[in-house]
C-alpha positions in Angstrom: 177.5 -95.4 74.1 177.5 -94.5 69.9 174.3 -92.4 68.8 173.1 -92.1 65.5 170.3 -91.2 63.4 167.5 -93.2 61.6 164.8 -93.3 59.0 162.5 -95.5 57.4 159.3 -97.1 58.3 158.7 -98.7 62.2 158.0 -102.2 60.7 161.4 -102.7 59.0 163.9 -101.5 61.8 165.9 -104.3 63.0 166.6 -103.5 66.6 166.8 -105.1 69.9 164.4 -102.4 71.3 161.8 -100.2 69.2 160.9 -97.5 71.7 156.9 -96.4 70.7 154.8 -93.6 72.5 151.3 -94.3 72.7 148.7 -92.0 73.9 146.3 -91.8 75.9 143.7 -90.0 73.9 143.6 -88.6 70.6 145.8 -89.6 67.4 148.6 -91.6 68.2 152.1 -90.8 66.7 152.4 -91.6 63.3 155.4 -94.4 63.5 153.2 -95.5 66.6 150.1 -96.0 64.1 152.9 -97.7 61.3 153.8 -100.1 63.8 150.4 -100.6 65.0 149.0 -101.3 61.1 151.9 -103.6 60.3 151.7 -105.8 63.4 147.6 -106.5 63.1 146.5 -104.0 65.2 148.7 -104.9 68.7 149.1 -101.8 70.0 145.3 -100.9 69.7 144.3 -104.4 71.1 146.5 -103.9 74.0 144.5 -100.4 74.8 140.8 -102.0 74.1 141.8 -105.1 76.5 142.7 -102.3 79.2 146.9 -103.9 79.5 148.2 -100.5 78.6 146.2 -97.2 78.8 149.3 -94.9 77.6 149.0 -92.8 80.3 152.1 -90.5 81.4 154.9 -92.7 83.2 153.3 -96.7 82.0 155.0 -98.8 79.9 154.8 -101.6 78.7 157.3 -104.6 77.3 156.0 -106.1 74.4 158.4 -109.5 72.8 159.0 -110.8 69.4 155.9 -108.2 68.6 154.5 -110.0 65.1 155.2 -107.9 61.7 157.7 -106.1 63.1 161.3 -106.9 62.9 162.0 -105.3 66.6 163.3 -108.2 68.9 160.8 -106.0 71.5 158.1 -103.1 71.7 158.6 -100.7 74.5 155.3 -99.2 74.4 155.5 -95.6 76.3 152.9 -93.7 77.8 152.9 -90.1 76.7 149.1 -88.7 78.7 146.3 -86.4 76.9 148.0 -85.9 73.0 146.3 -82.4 73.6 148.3 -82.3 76.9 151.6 -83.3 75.8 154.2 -80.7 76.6 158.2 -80.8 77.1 157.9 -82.2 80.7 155.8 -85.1 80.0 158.0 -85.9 77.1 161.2 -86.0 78.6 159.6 -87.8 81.5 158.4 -90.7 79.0 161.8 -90.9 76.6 163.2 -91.7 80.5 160.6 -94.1 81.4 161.3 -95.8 78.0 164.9 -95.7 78.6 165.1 -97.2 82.1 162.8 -99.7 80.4 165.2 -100.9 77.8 167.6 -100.5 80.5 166.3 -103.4 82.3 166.1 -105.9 80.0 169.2 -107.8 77.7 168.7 -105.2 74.9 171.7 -103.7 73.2 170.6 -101.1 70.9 167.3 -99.7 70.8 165.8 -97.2 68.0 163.6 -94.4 69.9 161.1 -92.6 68.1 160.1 -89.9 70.5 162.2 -87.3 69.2 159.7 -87.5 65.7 156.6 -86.5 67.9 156.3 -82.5 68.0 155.9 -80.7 71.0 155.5 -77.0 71.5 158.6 -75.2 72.4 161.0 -78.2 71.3 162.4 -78.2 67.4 163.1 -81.0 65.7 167.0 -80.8 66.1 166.2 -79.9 69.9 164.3 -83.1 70.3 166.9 -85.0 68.9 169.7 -83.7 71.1 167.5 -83.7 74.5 167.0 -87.6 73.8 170.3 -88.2 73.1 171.0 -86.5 76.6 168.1 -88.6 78.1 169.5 -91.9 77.2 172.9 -91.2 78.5 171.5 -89.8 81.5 169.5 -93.3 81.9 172.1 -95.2 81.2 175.2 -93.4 83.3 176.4 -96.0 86.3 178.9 -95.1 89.1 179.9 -98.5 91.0 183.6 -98.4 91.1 184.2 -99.0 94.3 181.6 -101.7 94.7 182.5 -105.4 94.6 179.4 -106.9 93.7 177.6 -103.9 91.2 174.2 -102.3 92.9 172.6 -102.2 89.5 172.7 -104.5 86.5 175.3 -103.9 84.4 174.5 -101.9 81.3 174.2 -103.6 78.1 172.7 -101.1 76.2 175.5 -99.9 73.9 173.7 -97.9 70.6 170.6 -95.7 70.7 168.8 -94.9 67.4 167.1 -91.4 66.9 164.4 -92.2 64.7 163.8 -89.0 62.0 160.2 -89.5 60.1 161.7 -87.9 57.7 164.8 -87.5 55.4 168.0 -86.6 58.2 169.2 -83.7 57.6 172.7 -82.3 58.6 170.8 -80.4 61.6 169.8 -83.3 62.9 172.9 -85.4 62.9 174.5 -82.0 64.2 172.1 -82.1 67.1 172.7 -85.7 67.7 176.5 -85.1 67.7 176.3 -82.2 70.5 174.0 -84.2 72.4 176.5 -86.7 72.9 179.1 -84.0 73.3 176.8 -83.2 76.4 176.4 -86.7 77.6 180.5 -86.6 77.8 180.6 -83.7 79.4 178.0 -84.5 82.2 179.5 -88.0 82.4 182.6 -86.1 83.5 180.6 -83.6 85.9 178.8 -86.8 87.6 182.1 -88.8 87.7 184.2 -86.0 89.4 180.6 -85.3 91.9 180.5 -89.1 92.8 184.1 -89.7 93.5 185.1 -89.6 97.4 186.8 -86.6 98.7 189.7 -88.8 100.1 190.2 -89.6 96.6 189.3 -86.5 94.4 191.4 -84.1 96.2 192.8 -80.7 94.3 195.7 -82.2 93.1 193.4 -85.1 91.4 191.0 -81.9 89.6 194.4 -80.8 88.6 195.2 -83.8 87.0 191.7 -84.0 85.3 192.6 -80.6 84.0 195.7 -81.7 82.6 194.1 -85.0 80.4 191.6 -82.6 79.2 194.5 -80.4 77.8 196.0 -83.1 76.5 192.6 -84.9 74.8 191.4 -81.6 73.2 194.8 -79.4 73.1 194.4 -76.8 75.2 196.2 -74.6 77.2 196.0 -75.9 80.6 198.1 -73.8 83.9 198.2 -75.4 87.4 199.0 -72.2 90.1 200.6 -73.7 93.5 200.6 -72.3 96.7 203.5 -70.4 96.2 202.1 -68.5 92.8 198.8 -67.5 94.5 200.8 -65.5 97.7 202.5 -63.9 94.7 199.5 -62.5 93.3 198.3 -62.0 96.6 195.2 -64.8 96.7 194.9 -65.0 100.5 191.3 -64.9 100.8 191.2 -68.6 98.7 194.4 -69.3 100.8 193.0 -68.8 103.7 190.3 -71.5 103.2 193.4 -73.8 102.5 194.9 -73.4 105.9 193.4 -76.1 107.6 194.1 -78.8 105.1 197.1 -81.5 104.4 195.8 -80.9 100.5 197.6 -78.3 98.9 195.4 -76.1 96.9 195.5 -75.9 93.0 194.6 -72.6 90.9 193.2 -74.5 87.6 193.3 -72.6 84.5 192.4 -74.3 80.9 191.7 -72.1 77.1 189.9 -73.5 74.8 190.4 -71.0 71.6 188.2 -72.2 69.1 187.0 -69.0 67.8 188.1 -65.8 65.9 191.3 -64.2 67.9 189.9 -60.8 68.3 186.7 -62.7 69.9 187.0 -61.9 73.7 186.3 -65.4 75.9 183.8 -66.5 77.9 185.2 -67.2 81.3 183.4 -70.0 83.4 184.9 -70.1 87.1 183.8 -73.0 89.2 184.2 -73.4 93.0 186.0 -76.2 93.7 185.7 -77.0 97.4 186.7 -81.3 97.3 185.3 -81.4 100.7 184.0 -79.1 103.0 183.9 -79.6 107.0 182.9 -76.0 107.3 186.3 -75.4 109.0 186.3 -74.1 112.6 182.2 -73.2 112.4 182.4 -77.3 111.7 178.8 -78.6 110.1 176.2 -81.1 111.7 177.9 -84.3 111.7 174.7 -85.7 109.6 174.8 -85.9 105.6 178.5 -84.2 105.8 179.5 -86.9 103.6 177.3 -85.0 100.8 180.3 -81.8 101.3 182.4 -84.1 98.7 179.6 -82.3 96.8 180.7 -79.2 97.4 183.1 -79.2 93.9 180.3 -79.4 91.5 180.9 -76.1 90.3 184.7 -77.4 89.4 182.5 -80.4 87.8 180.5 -78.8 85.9 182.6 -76.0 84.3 184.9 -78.8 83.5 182.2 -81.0 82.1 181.1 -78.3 80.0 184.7 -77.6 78.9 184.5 -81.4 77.3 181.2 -81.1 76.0 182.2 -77.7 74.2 185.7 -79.0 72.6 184.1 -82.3 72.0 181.6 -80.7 69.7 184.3 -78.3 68.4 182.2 -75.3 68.7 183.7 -72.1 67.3 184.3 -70.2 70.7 187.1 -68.8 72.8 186.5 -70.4 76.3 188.4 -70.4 79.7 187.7 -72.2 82.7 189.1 -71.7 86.2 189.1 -73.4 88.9 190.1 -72.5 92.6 190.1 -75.5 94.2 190.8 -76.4 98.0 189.8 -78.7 101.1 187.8 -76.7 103.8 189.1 -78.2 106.8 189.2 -77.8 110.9 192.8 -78.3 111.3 195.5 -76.3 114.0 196.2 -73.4 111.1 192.3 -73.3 109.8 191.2 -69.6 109.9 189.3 -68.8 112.5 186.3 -66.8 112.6 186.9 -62.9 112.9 190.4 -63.2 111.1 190.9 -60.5 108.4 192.9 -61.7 104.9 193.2 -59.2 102.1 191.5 -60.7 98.9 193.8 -60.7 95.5 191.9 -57.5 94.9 192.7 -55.6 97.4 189.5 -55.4 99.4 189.7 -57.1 103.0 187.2 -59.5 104.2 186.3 -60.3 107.7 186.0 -63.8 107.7 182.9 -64.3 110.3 181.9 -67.7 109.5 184.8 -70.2 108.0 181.7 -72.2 106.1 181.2 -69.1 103.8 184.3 -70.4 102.4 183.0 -70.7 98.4 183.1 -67.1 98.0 186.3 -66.6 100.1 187.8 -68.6 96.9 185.9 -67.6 94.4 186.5 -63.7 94.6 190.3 -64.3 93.9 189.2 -66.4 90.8 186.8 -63.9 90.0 189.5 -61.0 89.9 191.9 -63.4 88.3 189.6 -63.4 85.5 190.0 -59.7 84.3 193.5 -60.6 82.5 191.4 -62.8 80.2 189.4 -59.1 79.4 186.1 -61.3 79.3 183.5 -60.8 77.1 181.3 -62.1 80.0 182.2 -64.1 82.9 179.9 -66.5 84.5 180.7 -68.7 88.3 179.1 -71.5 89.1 178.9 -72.7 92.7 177.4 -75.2 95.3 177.1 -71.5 97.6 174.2 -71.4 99.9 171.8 -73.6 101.4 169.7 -70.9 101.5 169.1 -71.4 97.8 168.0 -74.9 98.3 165.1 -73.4 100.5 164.0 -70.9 98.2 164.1 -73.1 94.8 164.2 -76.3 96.3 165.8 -78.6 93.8 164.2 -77.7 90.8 165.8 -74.8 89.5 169.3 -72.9 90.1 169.7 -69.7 91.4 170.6 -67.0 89.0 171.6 -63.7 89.9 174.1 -61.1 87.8 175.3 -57.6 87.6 173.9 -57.3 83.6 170.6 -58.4 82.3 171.4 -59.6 78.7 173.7 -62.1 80.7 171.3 -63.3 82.9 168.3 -63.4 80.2 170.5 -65.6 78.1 171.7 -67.9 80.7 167.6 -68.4 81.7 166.5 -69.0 77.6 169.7 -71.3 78.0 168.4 -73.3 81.1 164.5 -72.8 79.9 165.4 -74.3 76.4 167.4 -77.4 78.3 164.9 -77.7 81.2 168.0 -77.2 83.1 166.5 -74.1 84.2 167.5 -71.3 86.8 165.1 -68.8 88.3 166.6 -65.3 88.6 167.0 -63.2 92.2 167.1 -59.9 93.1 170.5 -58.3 93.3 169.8 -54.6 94.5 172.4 -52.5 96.5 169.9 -52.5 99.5 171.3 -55.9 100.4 174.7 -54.7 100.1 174.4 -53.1 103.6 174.0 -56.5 105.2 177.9 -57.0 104.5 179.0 -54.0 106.3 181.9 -54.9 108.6 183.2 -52.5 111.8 186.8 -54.1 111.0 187.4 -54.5 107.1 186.2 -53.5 104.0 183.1 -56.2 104.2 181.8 -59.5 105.9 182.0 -62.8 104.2 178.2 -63.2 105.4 175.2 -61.3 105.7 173.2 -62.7 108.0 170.4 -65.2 108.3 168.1 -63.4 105.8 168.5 -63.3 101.9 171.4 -65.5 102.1 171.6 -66.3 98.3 171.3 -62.8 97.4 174.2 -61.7 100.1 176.3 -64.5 99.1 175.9 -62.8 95.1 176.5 -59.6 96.2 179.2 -59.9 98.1 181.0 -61.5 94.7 179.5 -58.6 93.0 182.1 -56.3 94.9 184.6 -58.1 92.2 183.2 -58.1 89.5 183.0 -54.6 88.1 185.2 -55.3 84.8 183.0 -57.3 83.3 179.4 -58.4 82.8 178.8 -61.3 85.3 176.4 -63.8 86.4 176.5 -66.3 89.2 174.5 -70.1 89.3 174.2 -70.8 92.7 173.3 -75.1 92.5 173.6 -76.2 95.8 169.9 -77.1 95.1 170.4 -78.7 91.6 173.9 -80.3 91.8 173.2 -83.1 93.4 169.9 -85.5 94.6 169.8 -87.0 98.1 168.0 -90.3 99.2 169.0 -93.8 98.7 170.0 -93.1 95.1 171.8 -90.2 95.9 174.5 -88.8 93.5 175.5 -85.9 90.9 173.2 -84.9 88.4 175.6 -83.0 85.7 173.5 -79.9 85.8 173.8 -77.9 84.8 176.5 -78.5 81.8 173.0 -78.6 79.6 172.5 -74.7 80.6 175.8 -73.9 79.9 176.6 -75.7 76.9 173.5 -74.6 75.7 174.7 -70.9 76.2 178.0 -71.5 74.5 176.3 -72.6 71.8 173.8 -69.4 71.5 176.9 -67.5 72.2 178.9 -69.2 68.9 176.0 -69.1 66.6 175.2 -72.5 66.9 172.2 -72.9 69.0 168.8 -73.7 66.9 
């Protein structure tokens, strides 16, 4: 889909689709009150005659609208105009999108992005509907014969600017489809079957990345991770046919002397659980479980696709979690790549068991900060449900950036505790610590016991088992959160508004 940037006046836009916000109460928009003028008062006499109140969520379809060179109207309702906040606005650029969505149209000029809204500036506005539309407009039916949804026509969206576009603006419209690459990529790799997106297909993903954006791409085999003595992430791989891959990609955009930001994402392409198998119902959701590897990946694209002045690596340990004769069994000891020896008491803690060798991987890269990003704990689902991701770290700059990251995106995380007195819950009679603490404060226990290697470097953790993916009938990956992290990239190169 191409994105660009528009000005001018409502009644002379030649589109397929003008997209309008009307509201409820108070004074409309002022392209909404253009339009309105210039067609003999439509929009008004649709509101008297009670066929569209503009309330949060309507819409309304409006053909061959007269004055107005639109082919249609898609008449938006945006609520109270003393109510209108960031939620309600996104909620009605969707509405409008899934509108247009469902008709023949194959461009479409918005105009949200011109209404203000507390704590959303112009450029923001501009790059969250950008965002929006691709995340309307994204389809996965590959692997269906006859296609679930009707196909997408919609090839162009317009961002319409009331005034002059500035350079800011078609910068913002730019990195917003950066972002829509980059959680095109997240949703693709989430969606894709485990029999088919295996480690050795991440790998290759890794590889046509390095190629598109020239990077520097590594691909560790079994044999290289004994050497550096990765057996806790090995010992996940034991029960498995799929050999594991050690992913490792630099992006060096930025000044040499500029330490990187290292992103690690879990990268479990399907998890039984192992020997302490899961409940046979909604396993097939555990192809899930490699949304961390998604999203750090995703967010790779979107940040070299935008060509933002920053030195970036992603890894990605990435196995299959699986019951087979060699799986690990519960109570086995491995010695982590670090040193430290785990007692492995439940083989479906298995996302730190790989993450900790990634983690102290990392330290060669002497980060400037390090952030992982994992489908960890259902225990985080239960606390934030799946509205925000979890956020815990061992330095509170991190974190606070990474929260004004998610907060600014409304891909937001909602920080936990991480205090030593849940460090006792790890204590193990055998080995230096236990991959689980317990039933209570799993989230928390889960963080700290990747804490224990991660005392090089400041360090954050996004636990989105909760965020990564919905459920239901239209199940499927949401991106997230490659908006939080891009976002955070961009603060962290300067380039954030």
């Amino acid at each position: 889909m191409k994105f660009s940037t528009k000005t001018g006046t409502p009644q002379s836009l030649s589109t397929d689709a003008l997209i309008l916000g009307v509201f409820e109460s108070g004074a409309q928009p002022a392209a909404t009150l253009a339009a309105d003028e210039a067609s003999n008062g439509l929009i008004g006499r649709l509101q008297k005659q009670g066929d569209f109140n503009g309330k949060t969520g309507s819409s309304l379809i409006v053909r061959h609208p007269e004055g107005l060179k639109a082919a249609r109207l898609i008449l938006v309702g945006l609520g109270k105009a003393d109510e209108l906040n960031s939620k309600n606005w996104m909620q009605a650029n969707r509405t409008a999108l899934n509108a247009v969505l469902g008709t023949t149209a194959t461009d479409a000029i918005n105009t949200l992005a011109a209404i203000e809204v507390n704590g959303l500036s112009a450029s923001a506005r501009l790059r969250q509907a950008v965002v929006l539309a691709g995340e309307c407009a994204y389809r996965f039916d590959s692997f269906k014969t006859t296609p679930k949804a009707q196909p997408v026509k919609l090839n162009a969206v317009t961002v319409f600017t009331a005034g002059k576009a500035t350079k800011a603006m078609s910068d913002a419209v730019t990195e917003g489809a950066a972002i829509v690459e980059g959680m095109n990529l997240t949703r693709d790799l989430g969606n894709l079957p485990g029999n088919i997106c295996t480690p050795t297909y991440l790998a290759n993903e890794a590889k046509k990345l390095a190629k598109t954006f020239g990077l520097k791409c590594l691909i560790l085999e079994k044999a290289a991770m004994e050497k550096l003595g990765m057996h806790s992430l090995l010992a996940v791989a034991k029960g498995s046919d799929q050999p594991p891959k050690f992913i490792v990609l630099e992006y060096n955009a930025g000044k040499k002397t500029d330490k990187p930001v290292v992103l690690v994402g879990k990268g479990i392409t399907f998890d039984t659980g192992g020997i302490s198998i899961k409940p046979a119902a909604e396993m097939d959701e555990m192809k899930y479980d490699m949304c961390g590897a998604a999203s750090v990946l995703g967010t790779l694209r979107a940040v070299a696709g935008m060509k933002l002045p920053i030195n970036l690596v992603v890894i990605v340990p990435t196995t299959e979690n699986m019951p087979g004769s060699s799986a690990t069994r519960p109570g086995d000891i491995v010695t982590s790549m670090s040193g430290q020896t785990i007692e492995i008491l439940n083989t479906d803690a298995e996302g730190r068991l790989i993450l900790c060798d990634a983690l102290t991987y990392a330290e060669r890269f002497k980060p400037a900060a390090v952030v992982d990003v994992a489908t960890l704990t259902g225990a985080c689902v239960v606390a934030l449900g799946q509205v925000a991701t979890g956020l815990l770290g061992n330095n509170d700059p991190l974190v606070n950036e990474l929260r004004t990251a998610g907060t600014a995106t409304m891909d937001r995380a909602w920080e936990l505790p991480l205090w030593d007195d849940y460090q006792d819950l790890l204590k193990s009679p055998f080995a230096d610590m236990a991959n689980i603490g317990g039933r209570w404060g799993g989230t928390i226990t889960a963080a700290c016991f990747l804490s224990r290697f991660t005392k090089a470097y400041p360090w954050a953790h996004l636990d989105i088992a909760g965020t990564a993916w919905i459920q239901g009938k239209d199940k499927g990956a949401t991106g997230r959160p490659v908006p939080l992290l891009t976002r955070f990239l961009m603060a962290r190169a300067g380039k954030a508004d």
